[in-house]
C-alpha positions in Angstrom: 0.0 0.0 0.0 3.1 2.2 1.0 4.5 1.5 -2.8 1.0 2.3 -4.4 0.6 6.0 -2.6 4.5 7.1 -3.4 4.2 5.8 -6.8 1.0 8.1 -7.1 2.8 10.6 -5.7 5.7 10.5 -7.7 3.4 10.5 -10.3 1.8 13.6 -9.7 4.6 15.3 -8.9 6.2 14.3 -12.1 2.8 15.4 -14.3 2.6 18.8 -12.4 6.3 19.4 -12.4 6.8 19.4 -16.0 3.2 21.3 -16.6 4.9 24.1 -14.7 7.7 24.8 -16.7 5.3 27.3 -18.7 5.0 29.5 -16.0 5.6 33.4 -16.0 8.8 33.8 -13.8 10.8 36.9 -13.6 12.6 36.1 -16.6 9.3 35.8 -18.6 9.1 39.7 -17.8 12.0 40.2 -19.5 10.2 41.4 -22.4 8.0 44.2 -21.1 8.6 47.0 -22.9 8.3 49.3 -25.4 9.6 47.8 -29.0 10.5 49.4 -32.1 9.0 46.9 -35.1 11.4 45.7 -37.8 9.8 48.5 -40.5 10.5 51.3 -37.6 7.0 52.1 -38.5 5.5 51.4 -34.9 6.4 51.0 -31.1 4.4 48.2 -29.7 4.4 48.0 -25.7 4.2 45.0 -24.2 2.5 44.6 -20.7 1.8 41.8 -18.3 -1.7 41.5 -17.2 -2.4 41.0 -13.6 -5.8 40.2 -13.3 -8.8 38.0 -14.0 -8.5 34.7 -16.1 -6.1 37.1 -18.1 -3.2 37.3 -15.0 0.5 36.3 -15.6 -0.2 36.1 -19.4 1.6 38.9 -21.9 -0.2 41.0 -24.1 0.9 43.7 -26.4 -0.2 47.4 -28.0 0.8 49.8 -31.0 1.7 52.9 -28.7 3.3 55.3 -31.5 3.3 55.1 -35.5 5.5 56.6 -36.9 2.6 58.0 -39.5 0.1 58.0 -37.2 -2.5 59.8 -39.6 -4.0 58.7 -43.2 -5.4 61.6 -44.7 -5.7 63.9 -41.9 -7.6 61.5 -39.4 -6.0 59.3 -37.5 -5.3 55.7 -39.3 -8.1 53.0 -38.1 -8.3 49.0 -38.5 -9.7 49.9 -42.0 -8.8 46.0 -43.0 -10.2 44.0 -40.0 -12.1 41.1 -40.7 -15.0 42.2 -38.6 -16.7 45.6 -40.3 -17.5 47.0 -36.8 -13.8 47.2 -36.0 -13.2 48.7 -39.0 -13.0 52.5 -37.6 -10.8 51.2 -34.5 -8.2 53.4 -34.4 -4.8 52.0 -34.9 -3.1 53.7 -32.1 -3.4 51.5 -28.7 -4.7 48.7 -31.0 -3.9 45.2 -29.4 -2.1 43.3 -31.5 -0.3 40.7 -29.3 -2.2 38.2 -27.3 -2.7 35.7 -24.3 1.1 34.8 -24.4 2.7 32.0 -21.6 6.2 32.1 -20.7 7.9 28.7 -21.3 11.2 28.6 -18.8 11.9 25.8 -20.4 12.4 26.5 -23.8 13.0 30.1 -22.9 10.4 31.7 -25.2 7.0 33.2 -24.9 4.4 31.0 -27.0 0.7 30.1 -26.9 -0.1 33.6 -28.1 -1.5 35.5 -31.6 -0.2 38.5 -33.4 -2.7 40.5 -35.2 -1.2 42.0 -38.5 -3.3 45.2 -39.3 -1.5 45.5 -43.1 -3.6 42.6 -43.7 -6.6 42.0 -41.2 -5.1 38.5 -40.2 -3.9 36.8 -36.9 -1.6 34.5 -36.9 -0.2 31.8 -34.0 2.4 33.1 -32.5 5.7 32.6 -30.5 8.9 35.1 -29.4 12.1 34.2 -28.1 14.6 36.9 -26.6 18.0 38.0 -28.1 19.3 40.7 -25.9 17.8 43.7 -27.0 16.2 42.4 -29.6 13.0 40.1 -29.6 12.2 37.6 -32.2 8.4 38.0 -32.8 7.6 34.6 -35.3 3.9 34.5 -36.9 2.9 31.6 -38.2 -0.1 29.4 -39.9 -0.4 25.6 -38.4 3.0 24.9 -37.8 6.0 27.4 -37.3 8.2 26.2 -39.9 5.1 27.9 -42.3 5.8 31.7 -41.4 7.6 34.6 -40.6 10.4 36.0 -38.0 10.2 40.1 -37.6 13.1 41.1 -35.3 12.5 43.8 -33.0 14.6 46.0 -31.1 14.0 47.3 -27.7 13.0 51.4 -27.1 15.0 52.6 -24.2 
């Protein structure tokens, strides 16, 4: 009987030990910040939310373009797939979303990056470089995709 509870134990231990490896530690802040994208066309500052169903996951907002108007007015979401977001403005947009940090394999994954050029969102996963972040979008699996480096705003 002894054997049978520490081999359930053990057990447990072992399924919830390895389930916390994605777990937002101190070194899964390391990317909040403000972030120049690889065009240099917008700053995109990326926050850690800390409440709700929402807490400990990393989210991310266009907070400065470097053209922030389109004739005169202020550019808007003008090619989102859903016609009442269409007159969103893009300025404080959210285009990164629900990201985990994986201690593991040192990146931030489980998330989506919205791409206003084109109205699409695409899975998502970053790993960090020093001061620069690797933001890769992809479509099923990542090898189908795209890598924008960013570099950090001090």
């Amino acid at each position: 009987m002894k054997t049978l509870l520490l081999a359930s134990a053990l057990a447990f231990t072992s399924f919830f030990g390895a389930n916390a490896v994605k777990t937002n530690t101190a070194e899964g802040d390391a990317i909040i910040g403000k972030w120049l994208n690889q065009e240099g066309t917008s700053h995109i500052k990326i926050f850690k939310a800390t409440n709700g169903s929402f807490a400990g996951k990393f989210y991310g907002s266009i907070v400065w373009l470097k053209e922030p108007l389109k004739n005169g007015k202020p550019k808007v979401d003008d090619l989102n797939p859903n016609p009442a977001k269409r007159n969103v403005p893009l300025l404080n947009l959210q285009i990164l979303k629900d990201f985990v940090y994986d201690a593991e394999d040192k990146e931030w994954e489980d998330g989506t990056i919205y791409d206003p050029k084109n109205g699409k969102t695409y899975s998502c996963y970053m790993t960090l470089d020093g001061t620069k972040l690797n933001v890769r979008g992809y479509v099923g699996v990542s090898m189908i995709g795209r890598t924008s480096v960013w570099t950090r705003v001090q």
